[in-house]
Backbone of each chain as ProteinMPNN parsed JSONL, in Angstrom:
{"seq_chain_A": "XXXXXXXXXXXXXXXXXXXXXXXXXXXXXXXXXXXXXXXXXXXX", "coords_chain_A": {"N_chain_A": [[-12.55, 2.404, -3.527], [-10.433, 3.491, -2.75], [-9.192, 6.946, -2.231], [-7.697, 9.022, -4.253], [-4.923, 12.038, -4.554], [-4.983, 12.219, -7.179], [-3.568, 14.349, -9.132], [-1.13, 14.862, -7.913], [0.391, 12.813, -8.129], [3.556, 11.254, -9.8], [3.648, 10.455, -12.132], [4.77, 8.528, -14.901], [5.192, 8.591, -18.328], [4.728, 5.423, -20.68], [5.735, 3.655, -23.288], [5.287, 0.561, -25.137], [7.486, -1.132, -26.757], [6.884, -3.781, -28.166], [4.374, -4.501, -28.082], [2.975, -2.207, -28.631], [1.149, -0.79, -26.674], [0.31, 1.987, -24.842], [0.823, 3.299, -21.58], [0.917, 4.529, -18.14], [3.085, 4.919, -15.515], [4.162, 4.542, -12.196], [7.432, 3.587, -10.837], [10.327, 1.372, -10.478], [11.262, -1.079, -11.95], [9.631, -0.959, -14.658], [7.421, -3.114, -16.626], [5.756, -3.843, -19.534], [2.247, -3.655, -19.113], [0.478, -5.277, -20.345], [1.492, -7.22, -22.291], [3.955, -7.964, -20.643], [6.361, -7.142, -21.607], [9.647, -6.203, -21.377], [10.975, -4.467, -22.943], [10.41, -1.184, -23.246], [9.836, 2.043, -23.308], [10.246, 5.062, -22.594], [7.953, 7.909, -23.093], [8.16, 11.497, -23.634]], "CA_chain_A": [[-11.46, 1.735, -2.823], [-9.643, 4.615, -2.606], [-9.984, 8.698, -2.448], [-6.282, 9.654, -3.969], [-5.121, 13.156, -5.009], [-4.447, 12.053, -8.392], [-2.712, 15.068, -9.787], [0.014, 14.952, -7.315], [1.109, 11.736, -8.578], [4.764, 11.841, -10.912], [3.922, 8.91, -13.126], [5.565, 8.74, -16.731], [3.989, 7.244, -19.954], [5.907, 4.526, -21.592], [5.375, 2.71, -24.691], [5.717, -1.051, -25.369], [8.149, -1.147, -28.251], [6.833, -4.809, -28.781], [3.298, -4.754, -28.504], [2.666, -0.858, -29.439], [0.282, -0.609, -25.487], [0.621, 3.16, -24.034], [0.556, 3.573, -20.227], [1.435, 5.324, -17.238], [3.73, 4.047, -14.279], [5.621, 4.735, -11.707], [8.548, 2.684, -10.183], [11.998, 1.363, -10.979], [11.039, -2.178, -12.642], [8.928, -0.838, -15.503], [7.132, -3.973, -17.999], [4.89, -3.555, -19.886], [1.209, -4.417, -18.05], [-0.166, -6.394, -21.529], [2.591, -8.852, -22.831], [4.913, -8.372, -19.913], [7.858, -7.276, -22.093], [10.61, -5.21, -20.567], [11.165, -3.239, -24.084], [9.627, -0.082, -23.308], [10.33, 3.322, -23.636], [9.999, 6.304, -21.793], [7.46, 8.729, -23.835], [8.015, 12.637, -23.272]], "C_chain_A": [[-10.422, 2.733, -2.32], [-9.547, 6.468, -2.983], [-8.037, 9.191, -2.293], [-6.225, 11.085, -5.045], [-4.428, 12.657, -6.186], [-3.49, 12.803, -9.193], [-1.64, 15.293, -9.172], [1.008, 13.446, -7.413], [2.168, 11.914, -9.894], [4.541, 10.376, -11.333], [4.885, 9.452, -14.739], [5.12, 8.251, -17.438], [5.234, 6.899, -20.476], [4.829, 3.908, -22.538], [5.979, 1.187, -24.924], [6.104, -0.77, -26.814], [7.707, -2.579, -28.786], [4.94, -4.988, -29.048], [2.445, -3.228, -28.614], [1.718, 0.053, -27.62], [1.21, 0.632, -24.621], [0.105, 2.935, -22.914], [1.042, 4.55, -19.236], [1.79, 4.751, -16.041], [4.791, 4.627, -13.456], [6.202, 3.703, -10.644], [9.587, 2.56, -11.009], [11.611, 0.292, -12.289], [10.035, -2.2, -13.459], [9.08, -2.273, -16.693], [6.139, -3.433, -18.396], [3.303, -4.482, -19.504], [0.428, -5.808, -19.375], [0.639, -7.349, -21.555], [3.761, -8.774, -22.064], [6.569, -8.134, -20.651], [8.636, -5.72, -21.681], [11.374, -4.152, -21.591], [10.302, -2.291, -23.955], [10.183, 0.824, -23.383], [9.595, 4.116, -23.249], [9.179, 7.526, -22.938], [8.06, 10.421, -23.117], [6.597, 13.553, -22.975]], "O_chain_A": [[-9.653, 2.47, -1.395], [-9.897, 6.967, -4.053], [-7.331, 9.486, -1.328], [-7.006, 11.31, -5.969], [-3.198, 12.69, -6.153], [-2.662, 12.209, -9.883], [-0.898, 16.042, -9.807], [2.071, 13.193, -6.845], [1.813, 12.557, -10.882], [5.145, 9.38, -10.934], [5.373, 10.46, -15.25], [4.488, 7.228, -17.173], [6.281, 7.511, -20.684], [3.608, 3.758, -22.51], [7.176, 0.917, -24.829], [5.412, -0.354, -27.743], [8.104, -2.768, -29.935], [4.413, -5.507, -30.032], [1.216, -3.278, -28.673], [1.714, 1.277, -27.488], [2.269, 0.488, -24.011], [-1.007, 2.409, -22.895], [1.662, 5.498, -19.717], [0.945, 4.087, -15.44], [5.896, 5.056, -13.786], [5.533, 3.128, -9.786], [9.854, 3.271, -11.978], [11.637, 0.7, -13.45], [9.307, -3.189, -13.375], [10.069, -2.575, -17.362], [5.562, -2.565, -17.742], [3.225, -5.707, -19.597], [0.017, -6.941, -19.122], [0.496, -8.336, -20.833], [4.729, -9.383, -22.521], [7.608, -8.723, -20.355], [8.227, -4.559, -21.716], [12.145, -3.26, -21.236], [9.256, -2.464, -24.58], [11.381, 0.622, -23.579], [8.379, 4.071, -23.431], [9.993, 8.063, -23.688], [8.387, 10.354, -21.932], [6.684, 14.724, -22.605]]}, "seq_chain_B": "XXXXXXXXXXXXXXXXXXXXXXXXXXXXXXXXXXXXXXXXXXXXXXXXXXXXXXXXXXXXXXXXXXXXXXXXXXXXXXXXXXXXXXXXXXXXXXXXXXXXXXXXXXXXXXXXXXXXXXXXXXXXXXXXXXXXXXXXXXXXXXXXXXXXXXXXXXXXXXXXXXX", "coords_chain_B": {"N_chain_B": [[3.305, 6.615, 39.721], [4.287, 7.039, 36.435], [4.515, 6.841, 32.872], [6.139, 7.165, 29.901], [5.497, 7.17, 26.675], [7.943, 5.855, 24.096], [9.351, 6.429, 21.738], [10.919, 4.573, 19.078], [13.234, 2.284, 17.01], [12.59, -0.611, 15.449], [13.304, -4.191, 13.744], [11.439, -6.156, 12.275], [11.131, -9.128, 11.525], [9.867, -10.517, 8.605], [7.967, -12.532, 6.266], [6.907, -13.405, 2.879], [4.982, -14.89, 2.868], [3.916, -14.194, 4.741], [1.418, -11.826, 7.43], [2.191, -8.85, 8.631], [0.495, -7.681, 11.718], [0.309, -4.554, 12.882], [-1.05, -3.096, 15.45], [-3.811, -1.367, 17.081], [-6.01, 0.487, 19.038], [-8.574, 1.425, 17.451], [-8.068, 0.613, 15.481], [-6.351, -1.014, 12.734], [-3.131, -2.091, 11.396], [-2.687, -3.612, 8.099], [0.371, -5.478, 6.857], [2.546, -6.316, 4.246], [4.955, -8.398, 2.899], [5.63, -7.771, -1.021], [6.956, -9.713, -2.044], [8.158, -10.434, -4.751], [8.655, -9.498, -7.966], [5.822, -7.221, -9.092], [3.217, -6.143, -10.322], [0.649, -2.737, -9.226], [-2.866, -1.823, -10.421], [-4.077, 1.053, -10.993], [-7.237, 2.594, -10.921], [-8.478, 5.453, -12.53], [-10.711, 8.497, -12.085], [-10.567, 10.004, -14.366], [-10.366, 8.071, -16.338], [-8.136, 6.824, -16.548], [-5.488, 4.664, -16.135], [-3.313, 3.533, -14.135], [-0.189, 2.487, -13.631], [1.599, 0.602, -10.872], [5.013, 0.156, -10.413], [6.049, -2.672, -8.715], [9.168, -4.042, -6.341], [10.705, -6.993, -5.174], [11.084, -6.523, -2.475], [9.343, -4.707, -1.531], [6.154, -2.99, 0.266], [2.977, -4.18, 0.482], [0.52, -2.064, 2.373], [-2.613, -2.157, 4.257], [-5.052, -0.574, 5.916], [-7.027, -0.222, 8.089], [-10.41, 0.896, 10.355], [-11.706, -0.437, 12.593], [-10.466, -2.9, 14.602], [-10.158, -6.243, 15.13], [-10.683, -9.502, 14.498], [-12.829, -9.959, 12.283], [-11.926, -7.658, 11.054], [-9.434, -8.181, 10.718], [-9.772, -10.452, 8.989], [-10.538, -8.745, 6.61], [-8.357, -7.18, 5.822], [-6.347, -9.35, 5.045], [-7.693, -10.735, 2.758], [-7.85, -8.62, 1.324], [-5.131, -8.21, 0.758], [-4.59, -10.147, -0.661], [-6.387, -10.318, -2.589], [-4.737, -8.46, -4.419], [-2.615, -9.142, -4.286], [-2.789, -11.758, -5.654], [-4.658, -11.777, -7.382], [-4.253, -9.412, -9.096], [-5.999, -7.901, -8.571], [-7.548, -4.273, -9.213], [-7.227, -1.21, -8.527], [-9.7, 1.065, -7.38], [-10.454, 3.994, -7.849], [-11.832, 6.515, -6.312], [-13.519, 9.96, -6.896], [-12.456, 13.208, -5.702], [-14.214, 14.094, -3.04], [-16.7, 12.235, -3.201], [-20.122, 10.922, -2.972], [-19.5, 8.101, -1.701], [-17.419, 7.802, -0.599], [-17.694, 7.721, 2.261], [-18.079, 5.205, 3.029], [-16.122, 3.593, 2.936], [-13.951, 0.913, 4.246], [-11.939, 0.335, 4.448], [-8.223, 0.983, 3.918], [-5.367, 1.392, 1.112], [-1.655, 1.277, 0.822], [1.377, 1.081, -1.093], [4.625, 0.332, -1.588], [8.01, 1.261, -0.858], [8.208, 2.916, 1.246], [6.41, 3.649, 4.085], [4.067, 5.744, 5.686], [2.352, 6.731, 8.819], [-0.495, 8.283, 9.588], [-3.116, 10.074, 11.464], [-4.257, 12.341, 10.509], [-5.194, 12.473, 7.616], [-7.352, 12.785, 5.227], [-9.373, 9.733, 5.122], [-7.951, 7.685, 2.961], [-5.386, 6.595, 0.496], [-2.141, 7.938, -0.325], [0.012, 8.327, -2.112], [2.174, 9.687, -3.487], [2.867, 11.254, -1.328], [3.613, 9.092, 0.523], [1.689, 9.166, 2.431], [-1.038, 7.388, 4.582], [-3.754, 6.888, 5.965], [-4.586, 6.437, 9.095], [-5.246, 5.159, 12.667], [-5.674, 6.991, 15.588], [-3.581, 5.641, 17.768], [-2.081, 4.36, 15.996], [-0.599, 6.325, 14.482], [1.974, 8.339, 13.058], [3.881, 6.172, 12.861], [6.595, 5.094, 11.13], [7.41, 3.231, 8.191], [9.762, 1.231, 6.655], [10.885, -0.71, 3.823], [12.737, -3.517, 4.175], [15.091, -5.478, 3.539], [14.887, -8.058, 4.507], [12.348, -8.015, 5.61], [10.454, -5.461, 7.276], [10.999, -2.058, 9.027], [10.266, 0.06, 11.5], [10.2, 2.484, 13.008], [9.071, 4.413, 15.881], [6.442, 4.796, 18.489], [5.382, 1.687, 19.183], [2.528, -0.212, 20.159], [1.26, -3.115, 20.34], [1.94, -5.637, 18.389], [1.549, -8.112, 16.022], [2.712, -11.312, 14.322], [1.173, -13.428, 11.043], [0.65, -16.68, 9.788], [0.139, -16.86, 6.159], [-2.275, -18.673, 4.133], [-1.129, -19.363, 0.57]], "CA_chain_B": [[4.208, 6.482, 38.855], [3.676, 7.29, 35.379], [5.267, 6.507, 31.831], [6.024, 8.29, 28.847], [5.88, 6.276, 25.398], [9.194, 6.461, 24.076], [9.957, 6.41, 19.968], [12.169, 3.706, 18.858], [13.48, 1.892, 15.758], [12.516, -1.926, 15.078], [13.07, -4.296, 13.265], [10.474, -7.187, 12.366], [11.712, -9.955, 10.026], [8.623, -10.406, 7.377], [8.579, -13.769, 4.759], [6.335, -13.217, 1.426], [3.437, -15.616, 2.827], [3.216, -14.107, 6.248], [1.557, -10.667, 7.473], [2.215, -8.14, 9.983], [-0.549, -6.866, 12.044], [-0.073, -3.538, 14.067], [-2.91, -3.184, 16.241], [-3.917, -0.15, 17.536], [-7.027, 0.862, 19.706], [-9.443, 1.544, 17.242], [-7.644, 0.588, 13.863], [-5.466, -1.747, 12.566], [-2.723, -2.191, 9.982], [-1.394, -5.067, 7.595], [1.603, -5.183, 6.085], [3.128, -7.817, 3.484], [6.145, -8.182, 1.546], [5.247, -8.557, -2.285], [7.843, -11.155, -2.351], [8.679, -10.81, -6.106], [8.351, -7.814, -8.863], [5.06, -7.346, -9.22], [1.794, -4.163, -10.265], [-1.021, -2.454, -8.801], [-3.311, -1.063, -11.024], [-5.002, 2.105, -10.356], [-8.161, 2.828, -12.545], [-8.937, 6.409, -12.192], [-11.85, 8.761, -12.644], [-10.276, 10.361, -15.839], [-10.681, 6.974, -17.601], [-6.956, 6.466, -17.252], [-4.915, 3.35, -15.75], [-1.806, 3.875, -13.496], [0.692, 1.103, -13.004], [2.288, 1.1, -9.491], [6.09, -1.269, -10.302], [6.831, -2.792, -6.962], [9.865, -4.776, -6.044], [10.21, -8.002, -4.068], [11.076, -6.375, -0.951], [8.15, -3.975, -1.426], [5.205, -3.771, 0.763], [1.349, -3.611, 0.28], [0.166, -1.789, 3.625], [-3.985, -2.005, 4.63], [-5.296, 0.388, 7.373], [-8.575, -0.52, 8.471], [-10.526, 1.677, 11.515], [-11.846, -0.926, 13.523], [-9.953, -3.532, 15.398], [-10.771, -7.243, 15.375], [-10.93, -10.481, 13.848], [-13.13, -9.153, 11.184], [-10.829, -6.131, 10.3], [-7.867, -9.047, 9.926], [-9.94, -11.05, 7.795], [-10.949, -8.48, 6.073], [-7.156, -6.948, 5.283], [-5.89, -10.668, 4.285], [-8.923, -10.654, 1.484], [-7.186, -7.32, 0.369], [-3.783, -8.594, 0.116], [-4.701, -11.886, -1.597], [-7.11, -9.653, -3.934], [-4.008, -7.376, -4.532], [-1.181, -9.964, -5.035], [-2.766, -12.851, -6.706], [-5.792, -11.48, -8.743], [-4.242, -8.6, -9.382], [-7.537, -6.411, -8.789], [-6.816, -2.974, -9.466], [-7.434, -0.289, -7.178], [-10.402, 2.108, -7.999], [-10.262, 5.946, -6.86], [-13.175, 7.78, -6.039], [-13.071, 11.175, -7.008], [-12.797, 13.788, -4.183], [-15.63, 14.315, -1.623], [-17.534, 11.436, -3.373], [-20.674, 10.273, -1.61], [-19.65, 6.964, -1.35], [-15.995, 7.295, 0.222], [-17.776, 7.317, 3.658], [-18.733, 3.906, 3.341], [-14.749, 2.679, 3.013], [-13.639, 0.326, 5.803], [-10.004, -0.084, 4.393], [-7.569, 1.916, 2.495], [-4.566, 0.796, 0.867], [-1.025, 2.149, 0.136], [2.438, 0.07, -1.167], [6.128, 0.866, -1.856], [9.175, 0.684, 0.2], [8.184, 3.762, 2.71], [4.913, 4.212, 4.095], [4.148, 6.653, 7.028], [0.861, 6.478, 9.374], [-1.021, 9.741, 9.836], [-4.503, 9.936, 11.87], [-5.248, 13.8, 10.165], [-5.74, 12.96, 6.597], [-8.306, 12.164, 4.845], [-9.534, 8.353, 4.536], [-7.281, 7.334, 1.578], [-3.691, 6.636, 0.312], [-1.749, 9.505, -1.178], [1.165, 7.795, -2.768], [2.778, 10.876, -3.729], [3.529, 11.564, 0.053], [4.046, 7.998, 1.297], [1.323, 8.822, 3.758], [-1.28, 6.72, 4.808], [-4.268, 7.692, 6.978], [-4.649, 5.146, 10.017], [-5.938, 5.164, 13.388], [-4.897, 8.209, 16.302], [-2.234, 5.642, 18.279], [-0.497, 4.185, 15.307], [-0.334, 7.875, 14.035], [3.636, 8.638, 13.018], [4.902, 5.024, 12.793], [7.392, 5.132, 9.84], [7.852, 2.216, 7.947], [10.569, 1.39, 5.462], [10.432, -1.619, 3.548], [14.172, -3.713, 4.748], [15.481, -6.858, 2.66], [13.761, -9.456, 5.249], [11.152, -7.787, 6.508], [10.271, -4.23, 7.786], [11.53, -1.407, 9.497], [9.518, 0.817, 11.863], [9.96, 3.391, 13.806], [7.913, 5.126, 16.306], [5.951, 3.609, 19.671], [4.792, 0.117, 18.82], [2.321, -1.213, 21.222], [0.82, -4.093, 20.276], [1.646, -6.502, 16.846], [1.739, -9.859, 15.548], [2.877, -11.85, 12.619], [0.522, -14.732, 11.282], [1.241, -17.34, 8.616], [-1.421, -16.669, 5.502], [-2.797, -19.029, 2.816], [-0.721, -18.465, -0.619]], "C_chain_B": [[3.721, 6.862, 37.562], [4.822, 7.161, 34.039], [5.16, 7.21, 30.563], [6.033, 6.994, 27.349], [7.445, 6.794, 24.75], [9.034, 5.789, 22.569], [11.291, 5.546, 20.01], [11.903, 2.444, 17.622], [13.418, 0.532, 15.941], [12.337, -2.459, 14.288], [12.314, -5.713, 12.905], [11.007, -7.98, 11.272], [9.796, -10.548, 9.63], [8.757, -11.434, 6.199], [7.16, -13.369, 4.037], [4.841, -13.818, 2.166], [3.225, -15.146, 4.809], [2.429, -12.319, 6.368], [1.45, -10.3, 8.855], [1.174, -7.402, 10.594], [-0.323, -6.074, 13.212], [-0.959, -2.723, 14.292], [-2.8, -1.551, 17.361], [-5.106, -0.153, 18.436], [-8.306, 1.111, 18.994], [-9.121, 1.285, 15.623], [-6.352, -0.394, 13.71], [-4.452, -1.508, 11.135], [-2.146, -3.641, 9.703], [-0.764, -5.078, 6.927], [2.053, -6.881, 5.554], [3.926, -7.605, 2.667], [5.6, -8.801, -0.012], [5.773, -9.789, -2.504], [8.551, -11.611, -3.92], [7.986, -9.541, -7.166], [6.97, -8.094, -9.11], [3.902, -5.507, -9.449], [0.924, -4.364, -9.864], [-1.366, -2.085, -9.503], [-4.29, -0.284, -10.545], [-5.687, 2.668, -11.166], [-8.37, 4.406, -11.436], [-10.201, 7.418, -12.751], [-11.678, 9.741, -13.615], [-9.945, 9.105, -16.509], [-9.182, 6.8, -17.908], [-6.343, 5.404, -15.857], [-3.323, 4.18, -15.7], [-1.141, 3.007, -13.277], [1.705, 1.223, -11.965], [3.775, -0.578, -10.004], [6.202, -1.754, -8.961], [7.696, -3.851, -7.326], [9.513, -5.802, -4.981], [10.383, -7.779, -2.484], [9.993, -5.285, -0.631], [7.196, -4.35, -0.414], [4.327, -2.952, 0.52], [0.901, -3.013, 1.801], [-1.862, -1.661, 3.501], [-4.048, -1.227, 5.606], [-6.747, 0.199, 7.378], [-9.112, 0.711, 10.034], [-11.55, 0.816, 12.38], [-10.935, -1.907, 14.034], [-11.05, -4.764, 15.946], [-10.208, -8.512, 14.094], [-11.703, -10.172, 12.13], [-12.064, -8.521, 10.232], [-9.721, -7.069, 9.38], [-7.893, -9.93, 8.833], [-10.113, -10.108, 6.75], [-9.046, -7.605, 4.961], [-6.521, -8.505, 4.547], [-6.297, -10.699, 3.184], [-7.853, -9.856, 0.715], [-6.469, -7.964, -0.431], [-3.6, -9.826, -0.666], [-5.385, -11.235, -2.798], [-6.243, -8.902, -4.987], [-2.82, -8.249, -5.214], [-1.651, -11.146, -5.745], [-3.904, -12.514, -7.471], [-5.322, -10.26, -9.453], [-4.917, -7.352, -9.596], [-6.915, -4.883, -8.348], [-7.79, -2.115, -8.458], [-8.409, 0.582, -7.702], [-10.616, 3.522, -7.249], [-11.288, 6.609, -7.365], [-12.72, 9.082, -6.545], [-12.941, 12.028, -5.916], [-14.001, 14.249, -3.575], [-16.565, 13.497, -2.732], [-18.246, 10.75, -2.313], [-20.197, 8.884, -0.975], [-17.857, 6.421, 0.047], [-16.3, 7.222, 1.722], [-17.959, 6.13, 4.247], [-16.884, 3.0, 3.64], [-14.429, 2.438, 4.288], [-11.704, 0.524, 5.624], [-9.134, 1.093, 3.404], [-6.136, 1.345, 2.372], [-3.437, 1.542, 0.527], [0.377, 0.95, -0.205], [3.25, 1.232, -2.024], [6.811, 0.419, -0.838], [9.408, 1.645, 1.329], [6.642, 4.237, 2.922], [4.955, 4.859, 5.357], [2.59, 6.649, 7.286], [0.724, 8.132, 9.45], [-2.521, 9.445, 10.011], [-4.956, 11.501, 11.208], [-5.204, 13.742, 8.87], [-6.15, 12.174, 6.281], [-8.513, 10.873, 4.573], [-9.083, 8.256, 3.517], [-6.424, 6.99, 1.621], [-3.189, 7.973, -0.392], [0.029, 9.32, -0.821], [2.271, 8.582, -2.899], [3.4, 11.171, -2.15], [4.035, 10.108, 1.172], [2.868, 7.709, 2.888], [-0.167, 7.589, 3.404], [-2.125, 6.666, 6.095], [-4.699, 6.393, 7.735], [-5.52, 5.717, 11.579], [-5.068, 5.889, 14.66], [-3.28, 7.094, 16.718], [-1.592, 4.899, 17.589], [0.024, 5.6, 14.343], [0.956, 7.748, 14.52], [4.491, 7.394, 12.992], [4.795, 5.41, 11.21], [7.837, 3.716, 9.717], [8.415, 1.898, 6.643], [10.593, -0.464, 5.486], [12.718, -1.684, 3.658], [14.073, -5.28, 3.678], [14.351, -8.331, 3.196], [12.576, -9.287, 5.918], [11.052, -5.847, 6.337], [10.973, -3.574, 8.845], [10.75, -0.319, 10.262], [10.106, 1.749, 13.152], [9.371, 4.456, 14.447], [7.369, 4.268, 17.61], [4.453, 2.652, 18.898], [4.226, -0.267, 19.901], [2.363, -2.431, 21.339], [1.121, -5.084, 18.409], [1.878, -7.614, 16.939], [1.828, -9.849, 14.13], [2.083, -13.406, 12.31], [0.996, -14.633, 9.908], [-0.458, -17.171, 7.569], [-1.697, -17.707, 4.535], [-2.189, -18.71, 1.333], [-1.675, -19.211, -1.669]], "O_chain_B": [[2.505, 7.049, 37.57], [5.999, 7.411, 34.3], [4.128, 7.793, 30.229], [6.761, 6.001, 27.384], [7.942, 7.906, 24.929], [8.589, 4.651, 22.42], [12.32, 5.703, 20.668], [10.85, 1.862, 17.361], [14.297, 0.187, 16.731], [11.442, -2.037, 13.556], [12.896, -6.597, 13.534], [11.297, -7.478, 10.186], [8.873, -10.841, 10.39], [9.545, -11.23, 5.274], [6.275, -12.993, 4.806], [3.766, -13.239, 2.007], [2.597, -15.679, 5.724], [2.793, -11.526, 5.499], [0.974, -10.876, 9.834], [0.869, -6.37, 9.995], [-0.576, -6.489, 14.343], [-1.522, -1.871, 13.604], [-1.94, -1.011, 18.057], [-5.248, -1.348, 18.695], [-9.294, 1.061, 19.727], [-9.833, 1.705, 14.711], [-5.471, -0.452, 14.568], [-4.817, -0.943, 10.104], [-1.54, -4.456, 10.399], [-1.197, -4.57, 5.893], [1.977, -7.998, 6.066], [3.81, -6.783, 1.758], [5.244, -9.966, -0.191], [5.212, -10.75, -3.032], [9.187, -12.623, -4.215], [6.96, -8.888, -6.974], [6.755, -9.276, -9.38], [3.918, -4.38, -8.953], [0.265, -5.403, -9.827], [-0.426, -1.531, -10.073], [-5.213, -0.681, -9.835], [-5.182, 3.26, -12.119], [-8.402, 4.505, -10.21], [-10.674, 7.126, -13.849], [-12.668, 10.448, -13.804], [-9.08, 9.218, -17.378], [-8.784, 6.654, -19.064], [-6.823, 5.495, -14.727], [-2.616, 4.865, -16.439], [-1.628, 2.424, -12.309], [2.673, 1.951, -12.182], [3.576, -1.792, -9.948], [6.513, -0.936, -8.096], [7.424, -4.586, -8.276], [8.579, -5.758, -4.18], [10.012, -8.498, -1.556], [9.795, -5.008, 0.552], [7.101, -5.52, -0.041], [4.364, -1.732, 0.362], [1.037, -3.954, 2.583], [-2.309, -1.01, 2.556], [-3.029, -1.121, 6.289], [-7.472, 0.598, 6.467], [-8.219, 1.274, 10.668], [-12.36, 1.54, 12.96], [-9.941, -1.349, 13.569], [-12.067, -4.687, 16.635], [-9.515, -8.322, 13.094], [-11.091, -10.199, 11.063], [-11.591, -8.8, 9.13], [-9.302, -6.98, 8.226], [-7.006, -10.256, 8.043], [-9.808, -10.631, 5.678], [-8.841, -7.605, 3.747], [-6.299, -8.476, 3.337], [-5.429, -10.702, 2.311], [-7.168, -10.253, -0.227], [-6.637, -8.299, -1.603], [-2.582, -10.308, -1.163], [-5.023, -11.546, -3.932], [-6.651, -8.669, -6.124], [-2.278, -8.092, -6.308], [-0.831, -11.608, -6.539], [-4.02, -13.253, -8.448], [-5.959, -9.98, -10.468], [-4.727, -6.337, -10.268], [-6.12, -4.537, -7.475], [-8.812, -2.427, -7.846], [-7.984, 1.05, -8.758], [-10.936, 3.76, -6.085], [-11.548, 7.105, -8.462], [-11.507, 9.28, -6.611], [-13.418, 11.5, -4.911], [-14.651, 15.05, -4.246], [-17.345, 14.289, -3.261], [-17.798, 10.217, -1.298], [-20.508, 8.602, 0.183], [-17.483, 5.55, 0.832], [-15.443, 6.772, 2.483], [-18.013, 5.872, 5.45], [-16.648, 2.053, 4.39], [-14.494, 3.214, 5.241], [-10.738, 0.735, 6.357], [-9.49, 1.787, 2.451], [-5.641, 0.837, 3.378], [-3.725, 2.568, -0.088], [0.355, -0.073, 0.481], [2.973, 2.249, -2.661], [6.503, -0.488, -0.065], [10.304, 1.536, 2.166], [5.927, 4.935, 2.203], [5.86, 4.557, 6.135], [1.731, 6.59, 6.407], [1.621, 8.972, 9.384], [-3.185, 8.825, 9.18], [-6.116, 11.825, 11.461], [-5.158, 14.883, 8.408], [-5.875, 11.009, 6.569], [-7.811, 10.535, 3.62], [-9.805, 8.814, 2.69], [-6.046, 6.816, 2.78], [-3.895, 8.845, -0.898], [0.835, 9.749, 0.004], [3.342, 8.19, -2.436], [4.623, 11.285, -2.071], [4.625, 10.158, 2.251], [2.902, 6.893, 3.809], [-0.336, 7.052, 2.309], [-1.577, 6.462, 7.178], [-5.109, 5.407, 7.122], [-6.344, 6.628, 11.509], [-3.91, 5.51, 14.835], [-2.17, 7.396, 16.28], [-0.523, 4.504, 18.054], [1.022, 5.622, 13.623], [1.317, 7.349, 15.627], [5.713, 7.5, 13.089], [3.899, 5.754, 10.439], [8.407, 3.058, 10.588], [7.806, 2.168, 5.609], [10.443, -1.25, 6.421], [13.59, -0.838, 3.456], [13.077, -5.879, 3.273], [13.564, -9.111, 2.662], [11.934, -10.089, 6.595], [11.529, -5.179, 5.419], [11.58, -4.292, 9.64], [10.458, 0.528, 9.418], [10.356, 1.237, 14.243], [9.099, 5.454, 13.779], [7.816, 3.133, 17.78], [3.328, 2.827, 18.43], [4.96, -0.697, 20.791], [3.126, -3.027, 22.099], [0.338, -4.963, 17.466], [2.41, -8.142, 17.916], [1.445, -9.123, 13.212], [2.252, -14.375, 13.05], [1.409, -13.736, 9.172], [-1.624, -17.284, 7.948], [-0.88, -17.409, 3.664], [-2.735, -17.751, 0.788], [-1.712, -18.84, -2.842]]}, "name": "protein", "num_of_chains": 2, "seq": "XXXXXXXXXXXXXXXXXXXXXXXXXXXXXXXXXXXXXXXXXXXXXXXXXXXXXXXXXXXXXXXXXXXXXXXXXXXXXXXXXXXXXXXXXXXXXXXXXXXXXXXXXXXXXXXXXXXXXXXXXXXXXXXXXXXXXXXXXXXXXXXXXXXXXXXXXXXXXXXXXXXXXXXXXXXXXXXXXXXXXXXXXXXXXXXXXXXXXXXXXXXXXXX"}
């Protein structure tokens, strides 16, 4: 579906402080993609 | 006599259930406001999942390289596959055999830019967005009611879609 240069992408990993689900995202209006809850946290 | 195309800023008002189709000569694009916060997901070929946030004034953009009826059904599909199933986006790796077969390519946010010299794809990271030679260089910024483009616009339309 798509041919993207993946490593030039600035995503961030967050953590769902409610249902524990690590990811990677970027935008402003970060939820979390499992249970939809807006407690997350920015990993380093 | 003879005429020069001339570059200039418009703006198109855009509602959630309609999309914009600028039509080109050998390629088309469609554009749609998400209409409400919403993710893409992007599975990639390191076995890892990207989540794209978008806002409600966001837009999903299609670029197809033929021009037609077809092409428009075939971008609508997208954007209905994209905003109400939520089907996630899958990325080839680079120079995979199969990326010659792609009719469409997809890119969303609130600035997308056309470009006919790179490679069939999206490439998020730069906002660009490889399309067809004469919508090559239309800039489009995503505006409260709609869109924002600038650049020479020949030919578009807005049709009402199915939600």
């Amino acid at each position: 579906m798509a041919d993207i240069k993946m490593k030039k992408l600035k995503t961030k990993r967050y953590k769902c402080l409610d249902c524990g689900n690590e990811f990677k995202g970027i935008g402003k209006r970060v939820v979390c993609p499992s249970c939809q809850s807006e407690n997350v946290k920015e990993l380093d | 006599m003879s005429f020069m195309s001339v570059r200039k800023r418009q703006r198109i008002r855009l509602d959630p259930d309609e999309i914009l189709f600028l039509i080109g000569s050998s390629g088309e694009l469609g554009l749609a406001k998400t209409g409400r916060s919403m993710e893409i997901f992007i599975g990639t070929p390191e076995k890892e999942e990207i989540v794209v946030f978008l806002d409600k004034d966001d837009l999903i953009a299609v670029s197809t390289f033929n021009v037609g009826l077809r092409e428009e059904k075939g971008i609508k599909s997208m954007i209905y596959l994209l905003k109400e199933f939520s089907s996630p986006v899958i990325v080839l790796p680079e120079n995979h055999p199969t990326s010659k077969r792609l009719k469409m390519v997809v890119a969303c946010g609130n600035h997308i830019r056309l470009d006919c010299n790179v490679q069939a794809g999206t490439h998020p990271e730069q906002d660009i967005l490889c399309s067809c030679q004469d919508l090559s260089g239309l800039d489009i910024k995503a505006v409260p009611d709609g869109v924002e483009i600038d650049g020479v616009l020949k030919d578009f339309k807005v049709e009402k879609v199915d939600q």
